[in-house]
C-alpha positions in Angstrom: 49.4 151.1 134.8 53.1 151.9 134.4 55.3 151.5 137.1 58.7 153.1 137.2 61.8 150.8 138.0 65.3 152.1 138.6 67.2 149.6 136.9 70.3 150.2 139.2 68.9 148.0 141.1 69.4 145.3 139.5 72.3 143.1 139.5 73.1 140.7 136.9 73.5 137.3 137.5 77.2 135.5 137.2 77.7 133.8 134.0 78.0 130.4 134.4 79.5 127.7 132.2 77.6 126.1 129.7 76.8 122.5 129.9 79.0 120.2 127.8 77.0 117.7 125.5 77.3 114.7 127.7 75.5 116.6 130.9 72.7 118.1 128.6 72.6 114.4 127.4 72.1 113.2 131.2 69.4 115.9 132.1 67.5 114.9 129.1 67.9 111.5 129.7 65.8 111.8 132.8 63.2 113.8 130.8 62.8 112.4 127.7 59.5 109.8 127.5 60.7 106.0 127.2 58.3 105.5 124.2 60.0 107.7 121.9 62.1 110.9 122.8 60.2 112.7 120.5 56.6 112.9 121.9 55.1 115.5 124.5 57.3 116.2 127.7 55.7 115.7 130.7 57.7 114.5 133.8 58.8 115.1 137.5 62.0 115.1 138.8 63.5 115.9 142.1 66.6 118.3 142.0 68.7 120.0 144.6 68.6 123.2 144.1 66.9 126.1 141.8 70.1 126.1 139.2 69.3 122.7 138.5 65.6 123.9 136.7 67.7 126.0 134.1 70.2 123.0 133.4 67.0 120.5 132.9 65.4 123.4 130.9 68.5 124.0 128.7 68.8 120.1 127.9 65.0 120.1 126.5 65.9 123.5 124.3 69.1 121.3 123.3 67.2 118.7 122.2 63.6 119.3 121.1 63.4 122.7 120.6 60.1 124.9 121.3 59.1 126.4 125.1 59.2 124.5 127.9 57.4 125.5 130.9 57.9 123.7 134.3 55.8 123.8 138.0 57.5 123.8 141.6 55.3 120.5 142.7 57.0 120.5 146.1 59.7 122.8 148.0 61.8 121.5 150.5 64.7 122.2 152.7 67.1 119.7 150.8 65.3 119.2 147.9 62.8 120.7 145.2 60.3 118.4 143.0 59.7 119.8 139.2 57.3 119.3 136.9 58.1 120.1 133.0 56.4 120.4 130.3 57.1 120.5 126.4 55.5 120.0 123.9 58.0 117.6 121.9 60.0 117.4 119.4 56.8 116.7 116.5 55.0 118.9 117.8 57.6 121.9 117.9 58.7 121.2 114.0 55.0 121.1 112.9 55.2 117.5 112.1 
């Protein structure tokens, strides 16, 4: 089933500033697995706020490459816990 959408109402998000290399170093940091930073990405981390989860997920990108999906564990009034996922550097070259 189709459903018509008026896209006027829509409005489009304000650009923000792209992380420099050292904070997309940091966020990944906190990802990455200690055994090597190339294998699967599987980790939880505790973030302030919403913006955060595309920061973390635009480190991984930086990084390893490939999708990476990510689950809302816990939301609370000062804080939200995040799950990601990827599938790691190996895996996204076909290594």
């Amino acid at each position: 089933m189709l459903t018509f959408v008026d896209v006027s109402e829509f409005k489009p998000r304000a650009k923000k500033a792209e992380l420099t290399q050292e904070q997309k170093q940091e966020w990944f940091n906190k990802v990455k697995p200690t055994a090597n930073w190339k294998y699967p990405i599987k980790k939880t981390l505790v973030l302030e706020n919403e913006d955060q989860i595309a920061e973390v997920m635009d480190s991984i990108m930086w990084f390893v490459g490939g999708l990476t999906d990510y689950e809302i564990v816990k939301r609370m009034p000062k804080y939200i816990s995040v799950k990601f996922y990827n599938q790691g550097y190996y895996n996204n070259i076909g290594a």
